[in-house]
DRENPA-3360 file (N, C-alpha, C; in nm, 2 decimals, always signed):
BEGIN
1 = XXXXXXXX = +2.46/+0.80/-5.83/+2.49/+0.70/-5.73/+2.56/+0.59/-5.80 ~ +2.66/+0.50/-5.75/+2.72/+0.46/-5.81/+2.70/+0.29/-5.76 ~ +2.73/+0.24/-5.83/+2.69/+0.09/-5.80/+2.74/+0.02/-5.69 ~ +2.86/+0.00/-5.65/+2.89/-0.01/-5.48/+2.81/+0.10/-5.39 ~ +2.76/+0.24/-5.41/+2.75/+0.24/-5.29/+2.63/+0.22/-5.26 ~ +2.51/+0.17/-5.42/+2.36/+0.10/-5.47/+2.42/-0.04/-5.32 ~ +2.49/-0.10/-5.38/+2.47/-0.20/-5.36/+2.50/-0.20/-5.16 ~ +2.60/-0.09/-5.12/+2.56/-0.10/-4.98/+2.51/-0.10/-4.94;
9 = XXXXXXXX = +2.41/+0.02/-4.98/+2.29/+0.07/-4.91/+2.14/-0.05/-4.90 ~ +2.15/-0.13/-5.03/+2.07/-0.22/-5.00/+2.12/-0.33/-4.89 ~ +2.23/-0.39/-4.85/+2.31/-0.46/-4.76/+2.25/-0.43/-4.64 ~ +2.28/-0.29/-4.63/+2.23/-0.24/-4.48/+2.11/-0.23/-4.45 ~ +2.02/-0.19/-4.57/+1.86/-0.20/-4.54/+1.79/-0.37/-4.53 ~ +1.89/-0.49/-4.57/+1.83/-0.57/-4.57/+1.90/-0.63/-4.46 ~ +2.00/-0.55/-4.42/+2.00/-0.66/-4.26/+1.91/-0.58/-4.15 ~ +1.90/-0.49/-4.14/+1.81/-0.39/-4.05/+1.65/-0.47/-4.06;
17 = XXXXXXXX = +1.60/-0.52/-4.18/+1.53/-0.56/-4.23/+1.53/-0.73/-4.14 ~ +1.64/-0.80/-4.15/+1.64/-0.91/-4.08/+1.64/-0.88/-3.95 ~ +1.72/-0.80/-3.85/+1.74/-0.77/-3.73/+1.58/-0.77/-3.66 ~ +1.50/-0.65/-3.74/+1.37/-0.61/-3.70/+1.33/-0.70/-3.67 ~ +1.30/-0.84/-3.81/+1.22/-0.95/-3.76/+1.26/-1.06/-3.68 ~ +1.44/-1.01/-3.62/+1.45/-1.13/-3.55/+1.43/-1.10/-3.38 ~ +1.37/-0.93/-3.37/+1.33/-0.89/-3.27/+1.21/-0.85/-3.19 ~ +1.17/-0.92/-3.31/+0.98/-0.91/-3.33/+0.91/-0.98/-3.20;
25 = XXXXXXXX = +0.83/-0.92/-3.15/+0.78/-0.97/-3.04/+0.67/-1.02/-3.09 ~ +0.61/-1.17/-3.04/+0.51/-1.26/-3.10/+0.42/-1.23/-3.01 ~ +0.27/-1.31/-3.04/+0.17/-1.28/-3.02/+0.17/-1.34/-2.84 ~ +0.24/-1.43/-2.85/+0.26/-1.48/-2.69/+0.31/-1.38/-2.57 ~ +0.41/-1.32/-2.64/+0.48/-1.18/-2.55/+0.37/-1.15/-2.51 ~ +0.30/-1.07/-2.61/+0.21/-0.97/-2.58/+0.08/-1.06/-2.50 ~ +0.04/-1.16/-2.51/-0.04/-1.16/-2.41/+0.03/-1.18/-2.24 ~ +0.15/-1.25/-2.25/+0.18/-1.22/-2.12/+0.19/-1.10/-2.08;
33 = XXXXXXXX = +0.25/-1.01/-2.13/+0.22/-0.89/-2.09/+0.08/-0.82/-2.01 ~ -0.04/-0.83/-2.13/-0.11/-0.77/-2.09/-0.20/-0.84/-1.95 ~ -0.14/-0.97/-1.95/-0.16/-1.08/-1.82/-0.13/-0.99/-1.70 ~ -0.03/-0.99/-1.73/+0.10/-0.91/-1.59/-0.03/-0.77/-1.59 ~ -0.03/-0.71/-1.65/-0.12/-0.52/-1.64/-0.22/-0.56/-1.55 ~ -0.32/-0.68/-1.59/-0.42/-0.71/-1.54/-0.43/-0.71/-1.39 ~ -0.34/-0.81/-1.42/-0.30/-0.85/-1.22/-0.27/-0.74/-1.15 ~ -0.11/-0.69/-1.23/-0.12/-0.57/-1.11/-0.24/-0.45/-1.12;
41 = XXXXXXXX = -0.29/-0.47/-1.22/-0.43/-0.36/-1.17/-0.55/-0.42/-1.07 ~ -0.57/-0.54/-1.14/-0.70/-0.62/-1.06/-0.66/-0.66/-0.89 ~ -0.54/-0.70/-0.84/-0.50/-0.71/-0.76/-0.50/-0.61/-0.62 ~ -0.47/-0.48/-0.60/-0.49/-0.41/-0.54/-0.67/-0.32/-0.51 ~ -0.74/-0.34/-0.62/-0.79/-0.27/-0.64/-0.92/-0.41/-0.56 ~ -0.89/-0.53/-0.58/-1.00/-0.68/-0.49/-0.96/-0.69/-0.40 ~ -0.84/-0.63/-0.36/-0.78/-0.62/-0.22/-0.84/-0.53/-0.12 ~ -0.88/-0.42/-0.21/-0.92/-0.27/-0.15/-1.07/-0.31/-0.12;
49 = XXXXXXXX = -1.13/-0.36/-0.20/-1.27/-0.42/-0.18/-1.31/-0.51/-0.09 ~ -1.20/-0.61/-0.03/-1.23/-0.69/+0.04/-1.19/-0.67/+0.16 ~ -1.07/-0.55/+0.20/-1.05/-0.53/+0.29/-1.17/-0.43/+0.39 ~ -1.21/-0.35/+0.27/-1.32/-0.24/+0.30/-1.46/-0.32/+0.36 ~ -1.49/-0.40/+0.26/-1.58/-0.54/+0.29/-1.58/-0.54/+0.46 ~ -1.46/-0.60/+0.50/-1.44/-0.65/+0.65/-1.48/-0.56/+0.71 ~ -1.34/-0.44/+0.73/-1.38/-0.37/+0.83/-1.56/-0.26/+0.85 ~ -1.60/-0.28/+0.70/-1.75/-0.23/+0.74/-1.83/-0.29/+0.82;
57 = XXXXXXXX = -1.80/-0.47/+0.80/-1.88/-0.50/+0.88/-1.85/-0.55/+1.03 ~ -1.73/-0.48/+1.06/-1.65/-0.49/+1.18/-1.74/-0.39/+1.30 ~ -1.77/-0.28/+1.19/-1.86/-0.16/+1.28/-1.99/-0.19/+1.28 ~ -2.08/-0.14/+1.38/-2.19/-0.15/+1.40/-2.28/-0.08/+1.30 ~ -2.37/-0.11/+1.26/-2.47/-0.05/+1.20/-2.41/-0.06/+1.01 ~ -2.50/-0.01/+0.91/-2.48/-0.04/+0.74/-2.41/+0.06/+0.71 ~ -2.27/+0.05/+0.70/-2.20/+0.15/+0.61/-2.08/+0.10/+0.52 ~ -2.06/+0.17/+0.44/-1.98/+0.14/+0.30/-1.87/+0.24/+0.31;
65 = XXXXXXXX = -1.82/+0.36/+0.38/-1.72/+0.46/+0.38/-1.58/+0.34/+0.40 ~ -1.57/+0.26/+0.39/-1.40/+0.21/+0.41/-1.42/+0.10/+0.32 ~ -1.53/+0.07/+0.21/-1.52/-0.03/+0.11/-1.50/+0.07/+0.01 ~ -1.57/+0.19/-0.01/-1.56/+0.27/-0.12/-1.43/+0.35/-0.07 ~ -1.38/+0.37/+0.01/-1.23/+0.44/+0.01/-1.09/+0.38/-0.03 ~ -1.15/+0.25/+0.04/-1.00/+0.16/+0.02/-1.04/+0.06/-0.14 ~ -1.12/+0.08/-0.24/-1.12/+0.05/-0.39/-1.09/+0.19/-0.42 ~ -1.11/+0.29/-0.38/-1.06/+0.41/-0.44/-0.89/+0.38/-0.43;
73 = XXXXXXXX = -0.85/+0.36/-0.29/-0.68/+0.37/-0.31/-0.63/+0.26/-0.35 ~ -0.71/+0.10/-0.38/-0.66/+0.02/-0.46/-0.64/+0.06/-0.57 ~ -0.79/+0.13/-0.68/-0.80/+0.17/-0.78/-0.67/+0.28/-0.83 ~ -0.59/+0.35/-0.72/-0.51/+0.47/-0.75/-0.40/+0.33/-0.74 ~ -0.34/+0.25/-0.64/-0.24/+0.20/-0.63/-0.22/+0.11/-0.78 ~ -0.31/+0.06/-0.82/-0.33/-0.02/-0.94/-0.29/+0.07/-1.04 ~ -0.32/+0.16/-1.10/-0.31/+0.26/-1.23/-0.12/+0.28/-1.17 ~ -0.13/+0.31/-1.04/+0.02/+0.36/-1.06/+0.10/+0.23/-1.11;
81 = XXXXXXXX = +0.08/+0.09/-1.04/+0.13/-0.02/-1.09/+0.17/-0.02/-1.22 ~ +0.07/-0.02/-1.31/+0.07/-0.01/-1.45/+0.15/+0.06/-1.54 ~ +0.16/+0.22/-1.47/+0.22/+0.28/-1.55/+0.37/+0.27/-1.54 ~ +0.37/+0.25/-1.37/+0.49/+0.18/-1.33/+0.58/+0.09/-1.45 ~ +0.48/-0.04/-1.45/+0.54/-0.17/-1.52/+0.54/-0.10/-1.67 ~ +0.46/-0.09/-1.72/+0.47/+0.01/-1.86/+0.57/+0.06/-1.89 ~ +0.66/+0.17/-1.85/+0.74/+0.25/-1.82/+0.88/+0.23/-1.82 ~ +0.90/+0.09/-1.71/+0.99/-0.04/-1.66/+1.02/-0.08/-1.83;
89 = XX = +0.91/-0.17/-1.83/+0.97/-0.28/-1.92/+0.84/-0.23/-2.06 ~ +0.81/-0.16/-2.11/+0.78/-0.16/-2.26/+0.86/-0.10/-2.34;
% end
């Protein structure tokens, strides 16, 4: 190997080397991020709970079939959110 092309190869490995770190995502990013996952998971899924909430006690008599259905399709809508946003933007 010959001394120019020693010396290219380290050139290019030490700008690759700066590039990386000038593309470094900080500790801030990532918590906004995992802010954003939260919401769109927790969001649909307190929506489904509260909506279920109401209309059970809309009907007569103790029942839970449309609080436990509609956190089931929050809980499905949520996961899709995520993998959605994941997918999007990671």
């Amino acid at each position: 190997m010959t001394n120019q092309r020693w010396q290219k190869d380290i050139n290019r490995d030490s700008k690759r080397i700066r590039e990386a770190e000038k593309n470094r995502r900080s500790i801030l990013v990532h918590t906004v991020f995992l802010g954003t996952i939260s919401v769109l998971f927790l969001t649909p899924l307190l929506a489904g709970a509260y909506l279920g909430h109401w209309l059970d006690e809309q009907s007569s008599g103790y029942t839970v079939r449309w609080t436990i259905n509609l956190i089931l399709l929050g809980l499905g809508i949520g996961i899709f959110n995520v993998v959605f946003f994941i997918r999007k933007y990671w």
